[in-house]
LORO-51048 format. One record per residue (C-alpha): residue in one letter; chain; y negated, x negated, z negated. Coordinates in Angstrom, 3 decimals, padded with zeros to 6 digits. Layout:
BEGIN
residu|chaine|north|east|up
a|A|Y|X|Z
...
END
This chain:
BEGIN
residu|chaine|north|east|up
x|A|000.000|000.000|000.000
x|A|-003.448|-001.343|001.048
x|A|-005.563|-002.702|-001.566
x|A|-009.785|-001.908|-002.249
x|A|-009.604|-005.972|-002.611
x|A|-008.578|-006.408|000.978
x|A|-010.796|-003.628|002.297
x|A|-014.011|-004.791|001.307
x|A|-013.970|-008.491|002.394
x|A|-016.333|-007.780|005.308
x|A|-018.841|-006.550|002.902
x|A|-018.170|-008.237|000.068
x|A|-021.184|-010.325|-000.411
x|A|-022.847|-006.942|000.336
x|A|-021.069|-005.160|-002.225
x|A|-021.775|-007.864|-004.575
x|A|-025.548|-007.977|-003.838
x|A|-025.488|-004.390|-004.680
x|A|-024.698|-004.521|-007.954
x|A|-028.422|-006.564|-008.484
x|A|-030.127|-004.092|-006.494
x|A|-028.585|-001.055|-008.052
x|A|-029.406|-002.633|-011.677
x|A|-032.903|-003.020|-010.814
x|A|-033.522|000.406|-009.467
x|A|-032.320|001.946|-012.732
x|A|-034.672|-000.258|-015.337
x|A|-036.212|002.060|-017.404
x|A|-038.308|001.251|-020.850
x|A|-037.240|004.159|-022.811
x|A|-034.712|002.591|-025.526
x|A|-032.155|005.839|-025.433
x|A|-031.865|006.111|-022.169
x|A|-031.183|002.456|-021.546
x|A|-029.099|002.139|-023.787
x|A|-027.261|005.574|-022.325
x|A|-027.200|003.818|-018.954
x|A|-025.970|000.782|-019.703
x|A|-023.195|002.738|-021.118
x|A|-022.510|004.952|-017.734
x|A|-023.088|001.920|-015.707
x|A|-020.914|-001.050|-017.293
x|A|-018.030|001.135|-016.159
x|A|-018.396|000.514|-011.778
x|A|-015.092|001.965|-011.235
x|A|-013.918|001.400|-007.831
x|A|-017.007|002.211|-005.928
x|A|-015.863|003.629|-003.090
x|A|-018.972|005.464|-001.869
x|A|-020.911|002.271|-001.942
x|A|-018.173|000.931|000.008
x|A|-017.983|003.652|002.403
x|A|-021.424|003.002|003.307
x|A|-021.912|-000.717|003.795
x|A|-018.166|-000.190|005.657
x|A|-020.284|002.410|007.830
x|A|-023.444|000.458|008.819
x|A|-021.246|-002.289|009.609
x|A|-019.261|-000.598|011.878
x|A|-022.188|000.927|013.817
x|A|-024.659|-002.383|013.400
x|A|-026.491|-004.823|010.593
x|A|-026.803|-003.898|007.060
x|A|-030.121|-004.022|005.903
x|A|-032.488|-002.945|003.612
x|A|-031.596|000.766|004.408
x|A|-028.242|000.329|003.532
x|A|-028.884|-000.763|000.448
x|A|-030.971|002.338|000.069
x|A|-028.467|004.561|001.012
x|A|-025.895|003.113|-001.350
x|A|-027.973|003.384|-003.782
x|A|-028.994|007.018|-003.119
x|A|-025.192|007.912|-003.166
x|A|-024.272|006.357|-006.402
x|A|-027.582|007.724|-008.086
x|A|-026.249|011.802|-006.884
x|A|-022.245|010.899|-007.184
x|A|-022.863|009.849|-011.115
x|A|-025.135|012.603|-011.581
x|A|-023.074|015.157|-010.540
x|A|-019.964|013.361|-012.546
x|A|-022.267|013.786|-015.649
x|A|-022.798|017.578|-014.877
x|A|-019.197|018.227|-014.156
x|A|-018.589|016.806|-017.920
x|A|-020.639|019.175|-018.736
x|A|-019.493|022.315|-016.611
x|A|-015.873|021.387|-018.046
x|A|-016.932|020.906|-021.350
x|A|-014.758|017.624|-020.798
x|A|-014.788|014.804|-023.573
x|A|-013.826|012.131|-021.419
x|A|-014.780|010.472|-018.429
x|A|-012.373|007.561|-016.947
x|A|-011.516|007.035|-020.042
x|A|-013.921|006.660|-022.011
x|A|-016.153|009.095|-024.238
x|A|-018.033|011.035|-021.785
x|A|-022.006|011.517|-022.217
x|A|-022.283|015.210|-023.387
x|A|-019.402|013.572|-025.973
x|A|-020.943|011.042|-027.435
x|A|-024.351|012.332|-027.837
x|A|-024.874|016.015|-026.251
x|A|-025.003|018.422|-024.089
x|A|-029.273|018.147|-023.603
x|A|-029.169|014.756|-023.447
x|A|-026.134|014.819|-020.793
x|A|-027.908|017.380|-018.646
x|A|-030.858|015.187|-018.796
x|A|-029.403|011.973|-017.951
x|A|-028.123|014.053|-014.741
x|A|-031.575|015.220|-013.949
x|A|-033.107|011.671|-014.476
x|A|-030.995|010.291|-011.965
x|A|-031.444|012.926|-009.392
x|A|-035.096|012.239|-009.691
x|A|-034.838|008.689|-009.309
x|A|-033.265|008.988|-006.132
x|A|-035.385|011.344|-005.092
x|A|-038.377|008.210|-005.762
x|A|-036.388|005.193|-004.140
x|A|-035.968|007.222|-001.279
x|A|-039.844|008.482|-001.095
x|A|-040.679|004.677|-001.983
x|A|-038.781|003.238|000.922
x|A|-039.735|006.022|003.283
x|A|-036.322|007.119|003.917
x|A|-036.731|010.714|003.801
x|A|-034.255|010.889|006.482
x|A|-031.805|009.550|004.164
x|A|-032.384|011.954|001.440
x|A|-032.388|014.910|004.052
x|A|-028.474|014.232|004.036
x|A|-028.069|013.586|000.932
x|A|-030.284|016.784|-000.489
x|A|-027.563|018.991|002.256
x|A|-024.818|017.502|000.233
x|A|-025.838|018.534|-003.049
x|A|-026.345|022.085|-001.878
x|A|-022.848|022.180|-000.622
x|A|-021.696|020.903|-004.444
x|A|-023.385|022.851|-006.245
x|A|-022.282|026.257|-004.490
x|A|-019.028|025.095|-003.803
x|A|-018.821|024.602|-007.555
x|A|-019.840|027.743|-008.086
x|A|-017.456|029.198|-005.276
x|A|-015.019|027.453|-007.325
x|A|-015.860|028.803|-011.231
x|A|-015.891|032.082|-009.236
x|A|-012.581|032.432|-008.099
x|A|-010.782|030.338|-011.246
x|A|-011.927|033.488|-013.563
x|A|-009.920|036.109|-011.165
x|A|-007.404|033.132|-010.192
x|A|-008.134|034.747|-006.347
x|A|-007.865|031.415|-004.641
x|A|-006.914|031.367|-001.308
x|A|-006.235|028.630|000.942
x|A|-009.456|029.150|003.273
x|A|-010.961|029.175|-000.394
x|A|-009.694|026.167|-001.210
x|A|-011.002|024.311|001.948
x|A|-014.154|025.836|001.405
x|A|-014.431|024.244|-002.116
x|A|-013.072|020.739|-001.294
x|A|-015.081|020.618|001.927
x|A|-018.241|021.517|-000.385
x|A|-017.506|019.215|-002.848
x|A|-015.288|016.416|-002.056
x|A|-015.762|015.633|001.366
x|A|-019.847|016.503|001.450
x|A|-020.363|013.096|-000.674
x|A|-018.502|011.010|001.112
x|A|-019.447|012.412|004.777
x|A|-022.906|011.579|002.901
x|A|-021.764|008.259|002.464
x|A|-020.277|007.668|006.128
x|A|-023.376|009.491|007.590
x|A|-026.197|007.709|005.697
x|A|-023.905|004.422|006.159
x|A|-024.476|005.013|009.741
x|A|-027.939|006.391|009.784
x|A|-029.271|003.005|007.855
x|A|-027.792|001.181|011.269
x|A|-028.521|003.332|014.021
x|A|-030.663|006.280|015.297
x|A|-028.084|007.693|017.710
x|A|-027.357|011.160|016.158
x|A|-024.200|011.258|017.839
x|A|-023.057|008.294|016.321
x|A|-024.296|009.516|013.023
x|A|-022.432|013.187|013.970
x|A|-019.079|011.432|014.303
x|A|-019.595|008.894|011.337
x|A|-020.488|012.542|009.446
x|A|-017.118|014.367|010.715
x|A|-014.722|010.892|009.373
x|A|-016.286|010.935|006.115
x|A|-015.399|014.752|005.646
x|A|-011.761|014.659|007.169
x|A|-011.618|011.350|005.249
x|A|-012.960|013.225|002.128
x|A|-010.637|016.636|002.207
x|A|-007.349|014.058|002.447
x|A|-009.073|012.196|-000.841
x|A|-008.979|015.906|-002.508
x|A|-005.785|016.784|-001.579
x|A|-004.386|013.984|-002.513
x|A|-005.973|014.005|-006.063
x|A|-004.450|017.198|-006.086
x|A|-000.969|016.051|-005.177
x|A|-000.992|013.608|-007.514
x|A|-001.777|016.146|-010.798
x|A|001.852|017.452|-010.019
x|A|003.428|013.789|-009.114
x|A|004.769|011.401|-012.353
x|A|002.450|009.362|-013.299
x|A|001.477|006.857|-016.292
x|A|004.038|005.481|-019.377
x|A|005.707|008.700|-020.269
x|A|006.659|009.376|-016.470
x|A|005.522|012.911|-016.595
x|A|002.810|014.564|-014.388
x|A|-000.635|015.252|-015.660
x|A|-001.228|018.667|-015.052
x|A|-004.686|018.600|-015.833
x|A|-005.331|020.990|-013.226
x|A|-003.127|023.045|-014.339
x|A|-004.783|022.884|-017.968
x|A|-008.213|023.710|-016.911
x|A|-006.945|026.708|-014.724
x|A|-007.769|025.268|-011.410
x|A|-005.450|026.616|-008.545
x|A|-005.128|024.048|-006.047
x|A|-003.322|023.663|-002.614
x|A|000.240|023.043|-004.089
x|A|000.203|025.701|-006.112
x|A|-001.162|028.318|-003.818
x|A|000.769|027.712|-000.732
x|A|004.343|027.786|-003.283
x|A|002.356|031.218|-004.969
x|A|002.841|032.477|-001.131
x|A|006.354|031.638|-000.905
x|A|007.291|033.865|-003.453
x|A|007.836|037.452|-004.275
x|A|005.126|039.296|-006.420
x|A|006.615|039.477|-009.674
x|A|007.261|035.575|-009.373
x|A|003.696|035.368|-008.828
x|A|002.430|037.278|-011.597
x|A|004.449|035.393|-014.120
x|A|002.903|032.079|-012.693
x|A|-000.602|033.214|-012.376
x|A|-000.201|034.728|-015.825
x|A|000.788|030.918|-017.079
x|A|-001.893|029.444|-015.419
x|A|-004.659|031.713|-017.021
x|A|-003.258|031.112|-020.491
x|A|-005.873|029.170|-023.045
x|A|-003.214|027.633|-024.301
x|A|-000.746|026.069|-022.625
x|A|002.391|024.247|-023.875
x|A|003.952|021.465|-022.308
x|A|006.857|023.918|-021.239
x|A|004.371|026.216|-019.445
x|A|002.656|022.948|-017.909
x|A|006.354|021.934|-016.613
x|A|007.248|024.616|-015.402
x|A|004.624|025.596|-013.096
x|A|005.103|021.971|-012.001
x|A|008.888|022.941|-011.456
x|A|007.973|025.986|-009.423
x|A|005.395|024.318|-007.228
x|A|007.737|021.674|-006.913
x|A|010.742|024.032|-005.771
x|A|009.025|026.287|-003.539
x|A|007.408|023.382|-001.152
x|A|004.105|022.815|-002.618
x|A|003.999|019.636|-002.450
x|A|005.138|019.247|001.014
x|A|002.930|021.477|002.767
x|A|-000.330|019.974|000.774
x|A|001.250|016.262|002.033
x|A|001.420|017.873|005.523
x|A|-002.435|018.853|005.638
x|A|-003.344|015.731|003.919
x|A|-001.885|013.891|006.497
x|A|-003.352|015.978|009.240
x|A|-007.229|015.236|008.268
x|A|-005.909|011.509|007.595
x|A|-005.154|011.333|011.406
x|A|-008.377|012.997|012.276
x|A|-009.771|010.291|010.375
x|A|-007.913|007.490|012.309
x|A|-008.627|009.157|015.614
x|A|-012.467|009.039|015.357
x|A|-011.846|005.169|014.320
x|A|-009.833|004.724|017.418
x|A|-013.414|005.704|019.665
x|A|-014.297|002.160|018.001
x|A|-013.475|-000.871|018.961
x|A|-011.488|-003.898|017.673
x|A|-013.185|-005.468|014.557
x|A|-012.542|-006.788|010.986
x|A|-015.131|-003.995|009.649
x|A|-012.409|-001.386|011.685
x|A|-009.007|-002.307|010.066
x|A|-010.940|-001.815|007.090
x|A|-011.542|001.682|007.413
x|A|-008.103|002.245|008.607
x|A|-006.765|000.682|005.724
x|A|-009.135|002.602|003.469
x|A|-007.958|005.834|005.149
x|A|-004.163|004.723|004.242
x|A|-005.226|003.986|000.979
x|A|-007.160|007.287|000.235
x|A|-003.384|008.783|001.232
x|A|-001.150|006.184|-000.833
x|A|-003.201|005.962|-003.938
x|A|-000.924|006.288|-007.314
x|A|-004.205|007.179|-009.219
END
């Protein structure tokens, strides 16, 4: 399985450059809220999206100064909108670690969010790059209602399968066809270049979500036994509902009925694994997966030959191979 190591040695002094320019765009001289940062941001993660986008403009051009910009813009929005999922979910933990609303509140979470918003917002104003945040701005409009979509239908546990693409298209795959797009945008001004860069990072981004959902029903970590944190938290993803269809509606009910519980034992978790598991679930979500993965690869193939390209195609294997 492809490695982020391997993928990002085209841009790696790039990426690494980053991290100085990010740091500097976040300096702030309140004490709490540096000190609150420093805590969000000593934790980088993997960052993809940042990668995404320097993997972008290099692929369509230079990386310059707008690059940087867009990167930046991206990882301002995708940890503001982590900190305002904590706080949607009334979640404790975030990669983890204690999450904001956690460790000091809700206010102060919802504020951090809002800060951050703002400042990208400013950097983008700053460095004229409206265009830039005219993505970016379309991509937090499709969060936002596609969370909403998505709080919507988990109360009636309604979710159907256009539903489902609806939400993971609004979510998922708008940031990182934000990242691919703006990637491209900070390297050329063909629009059709920036159009297909746009449509990757959205097939690339539903195969990401279905994936993540795959993997909530898949064994994972040292006891060997699936998370089921989606099952948990009531969320009725693509597994589920296409093994919901495959059964009659009594089945159903009792499922549904386990899945809207407040409080689930580990015998409920299992066995809605179990049934999801029996009745192809798992199968047909690894089917579509691997049908917006190929999308993916086809709109690389228009490019061609380059170290920047087997890249991407390796980052498109690994969005579909990850363990975690």
């Amino acid at each position: 399985m492809p490695g982020l190591g391997n993928i990002r040695k085209p841009v790696s002094d790039e990426m690494d450059h980053f991290e100085t320019y990010f740091s500097r765009t976040i300096q702030t001289k309140i004490p709490l809220l540096k000190i609150i940062l420093n805590y969000v941001f000593r934790r980088k993660g993997k960052q993809m999206r940042p990668l995404l986008v320097f993997l972008s403009a290099r692929l369509n051009g230079e990386i310059s100064e707008p690059s940087y910009v867009a990167a930046t813009l991206i990882e301002l929005l995708h940890t503001a909108s982590l900190v305002h999922d904590d706080v949607v979910d009334n979640s404790d933990e975030r990669r983890g670690a204690l999450s904001v609303n956690a460790l000091w509140n809700s206010k102060i979470a919802v504020l951090l969010g809002d800060y951050l918003l703002s400042k990208g917002l400013l950097i983008s104003i700053e460095k004229n790059r409206t265009d830039m945040l005219e993505i970016v701005s379309e991509a937090v409009k499709s969060m936002t209602e596609a969370e909403l979509l998505q709080l919507q239908k988990s109360r009636k546990l309604n979710i159907r399968e256009e539903d489902y693409f609806r939400i993971i298209t609004g979510k998922t795959a708008a940031l990182i066809s934000a990242c691919t797009a703006c990637g491209a945008k900070s390297a050329t001004d063909d629009q059709d270049v920036i159009n297909l860069m746009k449509d990757f990072g959205e097939s690339l981004g539903i195969a990401f979500q279905i994936r993540d959902d795959i993997l909530d029903y898949e064994s994972t970590g040292l006891t060997g036994k699936p998370s089921g944190n989606d099952i948990k938290e009531k969320k009725i993803t693509l597994p589920l509902i296409h093994a919901l269809g495959n059964v009659p509606s009594p089945r159903k009910k009792q499922i549904l009925g386990i899945v809207g519980n407040g409080r689930k034992s580990g015998q409920d978790i299992a066995e809605v694994v179990r049934f999801v598991m029996e009745n192809g679930g798992i199968e047909y979500a690894t089917m579509k997966m691997n049908q917006y993965r190929d999308r993916a690869l086809a709109i690389l193939d228009t490019y061609p030959g380059s170290e920047v390209k087997n890249s991407l195609l390796e980052f498109v294997n690994y969005t579909v191979t990850r363990n975690k």
